[in-house]
C-alpha positions in Angstrom: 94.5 236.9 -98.6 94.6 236.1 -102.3 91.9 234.3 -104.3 92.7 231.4 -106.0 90.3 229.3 -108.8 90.5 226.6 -111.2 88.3 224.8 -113.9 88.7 222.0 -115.5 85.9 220.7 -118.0 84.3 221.2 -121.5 84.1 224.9 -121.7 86.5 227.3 -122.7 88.4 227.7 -119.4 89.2 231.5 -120.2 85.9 233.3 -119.2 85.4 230.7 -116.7 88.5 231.5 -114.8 88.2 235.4 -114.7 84.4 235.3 -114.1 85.3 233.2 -111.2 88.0 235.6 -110.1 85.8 238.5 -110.1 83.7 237.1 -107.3 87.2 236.4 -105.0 88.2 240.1 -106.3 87.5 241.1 -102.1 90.5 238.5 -101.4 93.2 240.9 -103.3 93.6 242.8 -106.2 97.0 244.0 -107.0 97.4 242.2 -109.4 95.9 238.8 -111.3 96.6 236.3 -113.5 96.0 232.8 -115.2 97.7 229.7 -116.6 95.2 227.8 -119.7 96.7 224.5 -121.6 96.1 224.9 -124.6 96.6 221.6 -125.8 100.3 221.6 -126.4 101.3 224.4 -124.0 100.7 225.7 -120.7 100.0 229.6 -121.3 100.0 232.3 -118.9 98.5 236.0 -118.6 99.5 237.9 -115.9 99.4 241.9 -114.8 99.4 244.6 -112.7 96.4 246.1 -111.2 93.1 244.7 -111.3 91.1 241.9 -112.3 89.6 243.9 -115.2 93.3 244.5 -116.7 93.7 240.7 -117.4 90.2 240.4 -118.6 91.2 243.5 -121.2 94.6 241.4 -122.2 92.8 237.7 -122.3 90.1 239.9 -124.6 93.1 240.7 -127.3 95.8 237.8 -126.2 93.2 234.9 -126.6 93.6 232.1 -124.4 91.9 228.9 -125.9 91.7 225.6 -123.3 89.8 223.5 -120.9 92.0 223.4 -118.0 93.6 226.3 -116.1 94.2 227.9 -112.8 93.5 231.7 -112.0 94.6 233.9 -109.3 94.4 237.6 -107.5 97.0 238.9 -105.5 97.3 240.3 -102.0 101.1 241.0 -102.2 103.0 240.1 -99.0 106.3 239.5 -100.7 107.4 241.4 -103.3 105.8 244.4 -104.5 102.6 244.3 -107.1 104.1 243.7 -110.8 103.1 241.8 -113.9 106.2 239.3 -112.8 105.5 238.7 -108.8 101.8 238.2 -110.1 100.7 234.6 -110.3 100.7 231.9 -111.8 104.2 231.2 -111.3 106.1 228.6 -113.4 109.2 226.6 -113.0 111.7 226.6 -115.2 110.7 224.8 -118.8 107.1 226.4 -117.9 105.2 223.0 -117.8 104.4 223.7 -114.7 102.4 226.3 -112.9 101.1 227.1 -109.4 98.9 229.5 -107.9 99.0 230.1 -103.9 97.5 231.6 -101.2 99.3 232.3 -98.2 102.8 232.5 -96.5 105.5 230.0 -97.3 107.7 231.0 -94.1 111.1 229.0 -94.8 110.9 230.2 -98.4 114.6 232.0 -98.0 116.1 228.5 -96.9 113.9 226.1 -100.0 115.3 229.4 -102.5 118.5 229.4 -102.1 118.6 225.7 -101.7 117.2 225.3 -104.8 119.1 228.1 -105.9 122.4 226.1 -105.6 121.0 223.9 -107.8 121.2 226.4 -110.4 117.9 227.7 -110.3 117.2 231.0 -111.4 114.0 233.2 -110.3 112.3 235.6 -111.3 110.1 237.1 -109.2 110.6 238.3 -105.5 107.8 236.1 -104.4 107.9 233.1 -101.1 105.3 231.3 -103.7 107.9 231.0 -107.1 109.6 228.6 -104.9 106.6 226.4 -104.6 106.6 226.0 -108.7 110.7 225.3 -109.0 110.2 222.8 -105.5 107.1 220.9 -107.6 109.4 220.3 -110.6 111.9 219.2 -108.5 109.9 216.2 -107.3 107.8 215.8 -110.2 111.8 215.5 -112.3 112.3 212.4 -109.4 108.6 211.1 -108.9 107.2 211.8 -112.7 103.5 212.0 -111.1 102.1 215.7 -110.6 100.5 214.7 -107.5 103.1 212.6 -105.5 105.2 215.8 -106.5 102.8 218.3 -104.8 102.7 216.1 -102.4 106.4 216.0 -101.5 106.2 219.4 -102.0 103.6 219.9 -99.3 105.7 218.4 -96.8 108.7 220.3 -97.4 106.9 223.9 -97.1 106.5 225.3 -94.1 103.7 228.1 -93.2 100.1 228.7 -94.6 98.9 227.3 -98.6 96.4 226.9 -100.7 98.1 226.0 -103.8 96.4 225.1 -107.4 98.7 223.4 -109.5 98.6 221.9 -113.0 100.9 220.3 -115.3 101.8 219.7 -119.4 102.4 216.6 -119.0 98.9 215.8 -117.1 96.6 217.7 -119.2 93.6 215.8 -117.8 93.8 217.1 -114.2 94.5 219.3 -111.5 96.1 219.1 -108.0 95.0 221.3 -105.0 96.1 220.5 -101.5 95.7 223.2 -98.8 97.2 224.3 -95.4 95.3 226.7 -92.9 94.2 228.4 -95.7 90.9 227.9 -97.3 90.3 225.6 -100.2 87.0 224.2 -101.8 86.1 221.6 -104.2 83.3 222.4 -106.7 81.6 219.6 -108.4 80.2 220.0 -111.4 78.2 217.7 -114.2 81.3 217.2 -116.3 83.7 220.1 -114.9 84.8 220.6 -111.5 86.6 223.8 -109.8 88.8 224.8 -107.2 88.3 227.9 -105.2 89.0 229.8 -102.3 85.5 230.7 -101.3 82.0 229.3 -102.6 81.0 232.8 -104.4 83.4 231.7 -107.0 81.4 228.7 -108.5 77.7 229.4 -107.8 76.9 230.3 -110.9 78.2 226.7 -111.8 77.6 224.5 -108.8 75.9 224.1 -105.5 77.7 220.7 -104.6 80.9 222.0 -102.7 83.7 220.1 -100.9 85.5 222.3 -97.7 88.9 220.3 -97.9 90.2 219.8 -94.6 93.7 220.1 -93.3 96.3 218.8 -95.3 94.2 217.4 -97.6 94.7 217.2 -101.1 92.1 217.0 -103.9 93.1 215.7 -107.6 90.4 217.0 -110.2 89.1 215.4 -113.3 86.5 216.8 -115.4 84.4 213.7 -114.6 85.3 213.1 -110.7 87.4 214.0 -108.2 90.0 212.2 -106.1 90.0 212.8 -102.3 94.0 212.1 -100.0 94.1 213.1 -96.3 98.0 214.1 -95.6 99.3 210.5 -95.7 98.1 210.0 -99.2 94.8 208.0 -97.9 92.0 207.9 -100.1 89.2 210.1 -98.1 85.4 210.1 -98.9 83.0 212.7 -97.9 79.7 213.7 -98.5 79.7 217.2 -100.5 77.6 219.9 -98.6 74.9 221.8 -100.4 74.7 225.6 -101.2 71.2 226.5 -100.2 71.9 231.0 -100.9 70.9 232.3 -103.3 73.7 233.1 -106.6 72.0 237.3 -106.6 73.0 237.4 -102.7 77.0 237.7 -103.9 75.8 240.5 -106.6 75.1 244.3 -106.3 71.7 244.5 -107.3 71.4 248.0 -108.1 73.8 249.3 -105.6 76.8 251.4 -106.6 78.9 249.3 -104.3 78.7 246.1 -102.3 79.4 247.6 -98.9 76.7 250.4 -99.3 74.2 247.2 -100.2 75.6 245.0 -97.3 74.7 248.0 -95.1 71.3 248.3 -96.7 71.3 244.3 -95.9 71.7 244.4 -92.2 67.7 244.3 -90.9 67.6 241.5 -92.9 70.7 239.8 -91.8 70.0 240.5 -87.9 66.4 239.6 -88.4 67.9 236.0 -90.2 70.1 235.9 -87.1 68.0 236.4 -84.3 64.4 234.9 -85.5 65.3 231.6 -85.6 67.1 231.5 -81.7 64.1 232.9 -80.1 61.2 230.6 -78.5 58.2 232.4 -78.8 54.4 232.3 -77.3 52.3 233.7 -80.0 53.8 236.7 -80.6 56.1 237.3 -77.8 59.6 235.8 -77.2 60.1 234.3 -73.8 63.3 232.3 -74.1 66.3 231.9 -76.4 67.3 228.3 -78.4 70.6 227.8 -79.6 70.0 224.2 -81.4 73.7 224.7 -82.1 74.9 224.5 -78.3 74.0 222.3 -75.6 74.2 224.9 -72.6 75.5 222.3 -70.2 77.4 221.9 -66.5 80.3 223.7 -68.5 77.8 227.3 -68.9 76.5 226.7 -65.3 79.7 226.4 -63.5 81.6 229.0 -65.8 83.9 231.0 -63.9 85.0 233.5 -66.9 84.6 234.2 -70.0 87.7 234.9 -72.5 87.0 236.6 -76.7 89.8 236.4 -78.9 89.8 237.8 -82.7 90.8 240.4 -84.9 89.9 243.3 -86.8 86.8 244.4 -86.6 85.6 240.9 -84.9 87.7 242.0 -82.2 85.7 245.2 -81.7 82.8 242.9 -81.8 84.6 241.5 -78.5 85.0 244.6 -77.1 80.9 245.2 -76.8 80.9 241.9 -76.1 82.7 242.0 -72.7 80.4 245.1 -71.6 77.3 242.9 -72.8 78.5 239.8 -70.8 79.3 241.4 -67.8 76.5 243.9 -67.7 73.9 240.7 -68.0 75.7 238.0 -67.0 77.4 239.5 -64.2 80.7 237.4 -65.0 84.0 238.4 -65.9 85.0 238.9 -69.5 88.9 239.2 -71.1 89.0 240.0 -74.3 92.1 239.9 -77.0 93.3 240.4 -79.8 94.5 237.3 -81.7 97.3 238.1 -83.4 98.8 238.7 -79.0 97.2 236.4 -77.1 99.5 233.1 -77.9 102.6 235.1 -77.1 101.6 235.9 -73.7 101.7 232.8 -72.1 97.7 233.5 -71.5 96.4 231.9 -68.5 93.4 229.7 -69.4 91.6 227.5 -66.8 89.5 224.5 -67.5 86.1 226.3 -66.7 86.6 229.2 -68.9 84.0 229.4 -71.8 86.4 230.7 -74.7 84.7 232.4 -77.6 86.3 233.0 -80.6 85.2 235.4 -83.5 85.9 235.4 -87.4 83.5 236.6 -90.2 86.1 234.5 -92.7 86.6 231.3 -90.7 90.0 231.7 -91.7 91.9 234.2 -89.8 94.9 232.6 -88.9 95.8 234.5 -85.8 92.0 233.5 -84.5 92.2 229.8 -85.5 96.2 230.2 -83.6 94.4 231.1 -80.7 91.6 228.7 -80.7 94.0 226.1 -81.4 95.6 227.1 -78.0 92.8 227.5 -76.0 91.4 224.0 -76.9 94.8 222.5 -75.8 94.9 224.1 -72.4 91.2 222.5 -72.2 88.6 225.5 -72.5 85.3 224.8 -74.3 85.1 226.7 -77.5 82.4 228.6 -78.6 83.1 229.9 -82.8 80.6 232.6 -83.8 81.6 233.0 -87.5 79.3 233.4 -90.7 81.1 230.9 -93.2 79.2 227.7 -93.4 82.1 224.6 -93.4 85.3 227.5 -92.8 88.4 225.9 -90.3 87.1 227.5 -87.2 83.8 226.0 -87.6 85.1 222.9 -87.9 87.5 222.8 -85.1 85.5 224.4 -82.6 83.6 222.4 -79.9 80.3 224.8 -80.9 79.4 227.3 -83.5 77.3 229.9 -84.0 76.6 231.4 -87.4 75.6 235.0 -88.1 73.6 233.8 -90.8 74.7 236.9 -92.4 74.8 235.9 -95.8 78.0 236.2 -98.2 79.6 239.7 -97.2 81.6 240.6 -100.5 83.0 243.9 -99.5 86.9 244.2 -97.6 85.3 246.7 -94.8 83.1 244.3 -92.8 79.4 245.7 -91.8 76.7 243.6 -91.6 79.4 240.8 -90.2 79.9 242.6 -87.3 76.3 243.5 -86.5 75.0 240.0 -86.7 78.7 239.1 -84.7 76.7 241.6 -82.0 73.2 240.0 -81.7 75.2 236.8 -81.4 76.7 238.0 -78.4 74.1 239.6 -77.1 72.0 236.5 -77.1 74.8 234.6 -75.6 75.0 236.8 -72.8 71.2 236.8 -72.1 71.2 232.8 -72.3 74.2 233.0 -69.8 72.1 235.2 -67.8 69.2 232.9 -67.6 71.3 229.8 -66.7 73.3 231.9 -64.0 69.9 233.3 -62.6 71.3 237.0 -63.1 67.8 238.5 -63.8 64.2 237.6 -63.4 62.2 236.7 -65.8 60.2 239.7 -66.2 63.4 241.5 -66.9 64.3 238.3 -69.5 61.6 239.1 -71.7 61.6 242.7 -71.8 65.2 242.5 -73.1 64.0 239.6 -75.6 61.1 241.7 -76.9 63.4 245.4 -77.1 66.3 242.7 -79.4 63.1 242.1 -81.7 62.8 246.0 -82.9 66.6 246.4 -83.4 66.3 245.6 -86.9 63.2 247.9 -87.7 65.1 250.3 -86.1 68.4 250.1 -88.3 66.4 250.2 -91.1 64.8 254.0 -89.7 68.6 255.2 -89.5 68.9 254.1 -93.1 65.7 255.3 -94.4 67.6 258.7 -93.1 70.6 258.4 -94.3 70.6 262.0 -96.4 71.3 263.3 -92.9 74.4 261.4 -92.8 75.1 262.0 -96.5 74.5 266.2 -95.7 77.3 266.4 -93.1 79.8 264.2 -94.8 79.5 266.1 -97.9 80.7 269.0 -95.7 83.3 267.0 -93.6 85.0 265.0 -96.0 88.1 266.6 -96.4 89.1 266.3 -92.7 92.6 266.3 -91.8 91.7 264.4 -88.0 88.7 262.4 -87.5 88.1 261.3 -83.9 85.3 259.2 -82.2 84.8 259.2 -78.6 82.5 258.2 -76.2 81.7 256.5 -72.7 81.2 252.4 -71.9 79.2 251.1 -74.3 79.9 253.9 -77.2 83.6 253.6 -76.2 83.8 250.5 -77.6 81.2 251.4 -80.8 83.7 253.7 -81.2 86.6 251.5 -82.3 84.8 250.2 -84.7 83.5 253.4 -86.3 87.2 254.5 -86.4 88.4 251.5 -88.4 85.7 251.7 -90.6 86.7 255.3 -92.0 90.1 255.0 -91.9 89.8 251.3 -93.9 88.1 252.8 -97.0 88.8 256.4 -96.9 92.1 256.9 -95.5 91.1 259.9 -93.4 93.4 259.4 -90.4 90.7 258.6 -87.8 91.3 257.2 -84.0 88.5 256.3 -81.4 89.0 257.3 -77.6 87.4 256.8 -74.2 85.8 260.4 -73.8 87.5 260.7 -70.1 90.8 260.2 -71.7 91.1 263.2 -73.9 92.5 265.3 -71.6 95.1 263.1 -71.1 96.8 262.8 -74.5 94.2 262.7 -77.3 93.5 266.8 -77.0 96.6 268.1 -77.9 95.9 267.0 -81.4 92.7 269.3 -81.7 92.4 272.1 -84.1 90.3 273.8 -86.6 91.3 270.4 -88.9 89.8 268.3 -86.5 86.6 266.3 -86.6 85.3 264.4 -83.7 82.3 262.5 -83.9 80.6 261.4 -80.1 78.6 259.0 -79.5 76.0 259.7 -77.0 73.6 256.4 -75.9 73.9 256.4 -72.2 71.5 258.8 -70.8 73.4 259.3 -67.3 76.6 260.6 -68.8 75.3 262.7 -71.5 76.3 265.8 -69.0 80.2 264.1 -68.7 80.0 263.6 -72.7 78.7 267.3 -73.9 81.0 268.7 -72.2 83.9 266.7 -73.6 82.3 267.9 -76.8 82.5 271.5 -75.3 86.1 270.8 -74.6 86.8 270.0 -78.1 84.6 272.7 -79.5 86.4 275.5 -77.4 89.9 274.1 -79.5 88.2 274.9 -82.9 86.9 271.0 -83.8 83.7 270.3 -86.1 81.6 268.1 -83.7 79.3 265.5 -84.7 76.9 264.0 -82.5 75.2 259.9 -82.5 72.3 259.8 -80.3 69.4 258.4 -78.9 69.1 262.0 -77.0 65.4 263.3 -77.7 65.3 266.0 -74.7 67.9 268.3 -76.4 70.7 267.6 -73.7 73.3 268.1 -76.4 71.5 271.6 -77.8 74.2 273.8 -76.9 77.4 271.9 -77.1 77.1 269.6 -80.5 77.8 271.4 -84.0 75.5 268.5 -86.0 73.4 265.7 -84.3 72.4 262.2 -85.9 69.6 260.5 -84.2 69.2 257.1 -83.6 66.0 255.4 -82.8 65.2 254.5 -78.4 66.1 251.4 -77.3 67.7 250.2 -74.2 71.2 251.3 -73.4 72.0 247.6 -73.7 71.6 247.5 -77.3 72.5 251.0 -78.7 75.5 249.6 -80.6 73.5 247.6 -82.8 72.0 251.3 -83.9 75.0 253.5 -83.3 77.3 251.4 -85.7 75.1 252.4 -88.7 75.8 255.9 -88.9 79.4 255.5 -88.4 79.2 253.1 -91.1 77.4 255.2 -93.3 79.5 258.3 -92.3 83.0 255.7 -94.0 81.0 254.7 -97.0 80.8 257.9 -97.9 83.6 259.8 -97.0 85.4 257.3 -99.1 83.4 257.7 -102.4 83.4 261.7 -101.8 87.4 261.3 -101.6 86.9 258.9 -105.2 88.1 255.8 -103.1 86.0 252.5 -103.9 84.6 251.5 -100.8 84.9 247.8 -101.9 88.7 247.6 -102.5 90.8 250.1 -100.0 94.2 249.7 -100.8 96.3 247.4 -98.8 94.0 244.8 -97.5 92.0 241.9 -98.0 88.9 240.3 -97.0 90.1 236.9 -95.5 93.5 237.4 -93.6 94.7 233.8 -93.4 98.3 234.9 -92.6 99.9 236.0 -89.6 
């Protein structure tokens, strides 16, 4: 949820810090701060708002030091103000602390500590953290056997940075389901939560696992697993490139992560496919070995959030249509508190762009116990889920920077779709004929996203006409039901239009009472035998006073006398519309949302990584 940094080293920590923070600025940005020694003291700048509000006070309230911690804020407790932003401090301010996450006995540690006469000053769960430090630090007078301590005593989700007057010469990290890295550097070294943060400083990166703690030096760093064992490992190396996690000439990073997306599906499906010359004839996962546990599968269970969960959704039509096998898909954040039933033969995929999400890792977590095979798709090289998950498949989608997730999801897409075809093959669904047409139609999908964006002024016309609806709704039929979620979330995520998807045969049983003259519904029309059933749900919505758009493959004109506006999408099998029917709906948020003078990149409220419950 929040970003957290910190450098120490021979540079001025200052610019360091807040260049560092502007590349975690998706994580939150409520508010932001940082804590520099200076060589005597431990000073702090904190504010309101964003990132480039502290970068305007460390401009006039200069900050000089070579060790510091930075951080910017989701809130969860406490409202966004200069005080509940971090750092937080303890008492004498010798301390500081920086935290991502959810410390959920806070109430009992404050007013525990409290009693002891403590006296806070923020509303914050992660104050307590800095006040619980010096508490141990005042019994163990070592920094690190204090965060330690401290570690043990907190209960919920951390990563926390912490540094200390009295040990000017290092930093202590230690982390808890939420993410924490280790940058090493040729004298420096950083902590971060993502690896955007120290590119432009480092390749060499340490994922710290759980419970660990990391103690940084500017010359080395010292490695303890949760008993205070010294732990060695082997730091993985950053192979993207630094200009991937910049604009490059786009206004915003979601419209260029749109733009991105034939690259990232072409990254993501090139190198699974087996190929005879020129034509595909098989699919390799080098990732998974597709053993007696694929064969003898009985079912096949998605979990996640969000927009991964929407992923899911297309997912279960994909599996079943090809596989022929039964697919349940939920959302994370219920499936633990259901008492699920999970059998042994049960391939169990979970989805996260993050890694992180701590309802998806929850549920993982669970399904492993109860003895399903896990299969992670996620696009975070060295993220928890990859880790703990039997196999993993990454998107290969390259850092996504922006909140609102776009070319995550499509490469989540081609990931199942390949899946499913694989399952297919090993099932002896289809024959083989059948196996490579469907392998050689997945080839043009991203020439074919790039047509729709090579058009987008047709998009760009209508929502510069549309913009200022008072109801959006998306509807549509099997596959396009579920595209429809997804198209839904996007809007309402960066625009705030209020926006809801629907299965088209379910408006008239609820969903029409709410359509007027106000109203926009957008359908989405990819399945050629119930374009009748779908134009005239748009007739039905038409004859209430709605605006209608139209997504479709449709060249024959079926939608010619219902529609109001049509956007079409390049021919390609049914099976694989939503990899094309996505992008105008994506398009159709991005810019609704700069129209309404929203940026696209930060909507209010919510963060890229959700690592709390």
């Amino acid at each position: 949820m929040c970003g957290i940094v910190g450098y120490i080293g021979n540079k001025d920590a200052t610019p360091v810090i807040v260049n560092a923070l502007k590349k975690l600025e998706y994580r939150g940005y409520d508010s932001a701060g940082l804590a520099v020694f200076d060589g005597q003291n431990i000073i702090v700048r904190k504010v309101k708002g964003a990132l480039k509000v502290l970068e305007e006070k460390v401009a006039k309230e200069i900050v000089k030091g070579s060790m510091g911690i930075g951080h910017t804020r989701w809130a969860t407790h406490g409202e966004p103000s200069d005080i509940n932003a971090h750092p937080h401090l303890n008492a004498d301010g010798t301390i500081a602390v920086v935290h991502n996450g959810i410390i959920e006995n806070y109430v009992k540690l404050k007013a525990w500590l409290q009693a002891q006469g403590i006296v806070f000053k923020s509303e914050t769960d992660s104050e307590v953290v800095a006040h619980l430090v010096d508490h141990y630090y005042a019994e163990t007078k070592d920094i690190a056997k204090a965060v330690y301590l401290t570690s043990r005593k907190i209960e919920g989700s951390y990563a926390l940075g912490v540094v200390c007057k009295d040990f000017p010469d290092r930093i202590v990290a230690v982390r808890k389901e939420s993410p924490l890295i280790v940058g090493l550097g040729k004298d420096e070294n950083f902590i971060a939560s993502d690896v955007p943060a120290v590119l432009e400083h480092t390749r060499e990166v340490i994922f710290l696992e759980q419970n660990e703690m990391a103690v940084l030096y500017k010359d080395h760093v010292d490695l303890f697993d949760e008993n205070m064992n010294r732990v060695v490992r082997q730091p993985f190396h950053v192979d993207w490139d630094v200009s991937a996690a910049e604009k490059n000439g786009y206004e915003h990073f979601m419209l260029k992560e749109i733009f991105e997306q034939p690259k990232a599906l072409n990254d993501t499906l090139r190198p699974r496919l087996v190929m005879e010359g020129n034509v595909p004839v098989d699919i390799n996962f080098e990732e998974i070995d597709f053993n007696d546990e694929w064969k003898n599968a009985k079912r096949v269970v998605i979990t996640a959030c969000g927009t991964a969960y929407h992923a899911g959704v297309v997912g279960k039509y994909v599996f079943e249509q090809l596989a022929r096998i039964p697919v349940a898909v939920d959302v994370a954040s219920e499936f633990r508190y259901r008492n699920p039933i999970l059998k042994k033969d049960d391939i169990f995929i979970v989805i996260s762009q993050s890694g992180e999400t701590a309802d998806t890792l929850a549920a993982m977590r669970l399904a492993k116990k109860n003895g399903a095979h896990v299969i992670a798709i996620t696009n975070c090289v060295g993220s928890t889920v990859s880790r703990e998950a039997d196999d993993v498949v990454y998107t290969w989608a390259g850092p996504e920077i922006a909140v609102a997730s776009t070319k995550a999801y499509s490469t989540q897409l081609m990931c199942l779709y390949l899946l499913a075809l694989k399952m297919a093959k090993i099932h002896n669904i289809m024959e083989e004929t059948e196996y490579r047409r469907l392998l050689a139609e997945l080839t043009t999908i991203p020439a074919k996203v790039q047509t729709i964006l090579d058009n987008k002024a047709v998009v760009q016309k209508f929502v510069a006409q549309n913009y200022n609806k008072d109801k959006v709704f998306f509807i549509g039929r099997l596959f396009d039901s579920a595209s429809s979620l997804e198209c839904a979330l996007k809007l309402k995520e960066v625009s705030y239009m209020h926006s809801e998807a629907f299965a088209a045969g379910e408006l008239k049983h609820g969903p029409i009472a709410l359509i007027d003259k106000s109203t926009l519904v957008i359908a989405l029309a990819t399945v050629p035998e119930l374009y009748e059933k779908l134009s005239s749900n748009i007739k039905e919505v038409k004859t209430r006073g709605a605006t209608s758009l139209l997504i479709t493959q449709d060249t024959r004109n079926s939608f010619s006398d219902s529609a109001d506006n049509i956007v079409t999408v390049p021919e390609t099998d049914t099976l694989f519309e939503s990899m094309l029917a996505i992008i105008p709906g994506q398009l159709i948020a991005y810019y609704c949302a700069v129209l309404r003078g929203i940026d696209p990149d930060k909507p209010r409220n919510l963060a890229k990584s959700v690592t709390v419950e």
